[in-house]
N, C-alpha and C positions, 0 to 999 in steps of 0.2 A: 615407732621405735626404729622400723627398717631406715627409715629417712633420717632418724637420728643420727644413727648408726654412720650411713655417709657421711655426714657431714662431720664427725668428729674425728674420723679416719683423713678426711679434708686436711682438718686442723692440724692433726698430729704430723700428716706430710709436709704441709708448710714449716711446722718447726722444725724437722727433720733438715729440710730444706737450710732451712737459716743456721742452724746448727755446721750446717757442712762446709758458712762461709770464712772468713776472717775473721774472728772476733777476740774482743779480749777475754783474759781467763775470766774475770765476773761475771761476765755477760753469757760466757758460753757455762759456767754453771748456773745460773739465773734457766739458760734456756733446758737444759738436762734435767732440774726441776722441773720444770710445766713439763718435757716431754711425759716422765713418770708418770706426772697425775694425769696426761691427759690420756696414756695408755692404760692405766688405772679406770680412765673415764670411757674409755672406749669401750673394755672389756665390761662392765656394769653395764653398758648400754644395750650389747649382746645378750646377755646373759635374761635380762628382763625383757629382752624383745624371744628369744629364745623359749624363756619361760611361759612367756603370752603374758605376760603381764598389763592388763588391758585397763586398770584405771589408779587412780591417784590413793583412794584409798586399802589398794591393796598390802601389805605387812614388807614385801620385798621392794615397791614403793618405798615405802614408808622411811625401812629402814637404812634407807642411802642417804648421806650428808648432801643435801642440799642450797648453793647459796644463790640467793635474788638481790637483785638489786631494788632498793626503796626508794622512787623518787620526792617524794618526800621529806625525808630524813636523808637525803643525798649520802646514804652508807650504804651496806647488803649487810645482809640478815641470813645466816643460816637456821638452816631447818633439818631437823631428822625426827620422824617420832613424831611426839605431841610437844617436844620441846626448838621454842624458837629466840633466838638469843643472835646481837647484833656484832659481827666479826668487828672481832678486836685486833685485828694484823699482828696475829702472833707469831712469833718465832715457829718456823717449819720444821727445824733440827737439821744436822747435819748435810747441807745439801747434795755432795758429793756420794753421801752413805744414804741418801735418801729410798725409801721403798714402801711400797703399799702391799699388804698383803689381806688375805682374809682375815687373819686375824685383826690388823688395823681397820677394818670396819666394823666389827665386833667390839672393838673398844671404844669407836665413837660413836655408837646405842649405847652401850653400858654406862659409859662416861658422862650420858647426856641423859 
């Protein structure tokens, strides 16, 4: 998780990065989006390495929205839980208003 950890901290400075360039207004909300989730994804990733969270089927595992890619079925498939269902590229909401909170992980277990 420690090495996760880096590497997503990686990620989220690159977008930082791209974020600080020229861009147009779409694109630099396209990118304020991903920053969100991936600060959202960062902090999950602490938290579980934090915790000790040491294998896949433990409940705070479990309970994190997961997507993979299927090469097979050339989609991703999310996972949370015991339920597994193929992303449908749904509307995000409000990009600019965007946010992740506890409780918005809490809705997608219950949701799901």
């Amino acid at each position: 998780m420690k090495d996760a950890h880096v590497h997503q901290v990686k990620l989220l400075s690159d977008l930082v990065k791209m974020v600080q360039g020229d861009l147009t207004r779409p694109m630099r909300m396209k990118l304020m989006c991903m920053i969100t989730m991936d600060a959202h994804s960062r902090d999950i990733i602490w938290k579980l390495f934090d915790e000790k969270v040491g294998n896949s089927e433990e409940f705070q595992w479990q309970s994190q929205l997961k997507v993979y890619w299927d090469d097979n079925k050339k989609d991703f498939v999310q996972r949370i839980a015991d339920a597994s269902f193929w992303y449908g590229y749904e509307y995000l909401g409000n990009g600019p208003r965007l946010v992740i909170t506890p409780l918005t992980d809490r809705i997608y277990v219950t949701a799901t």
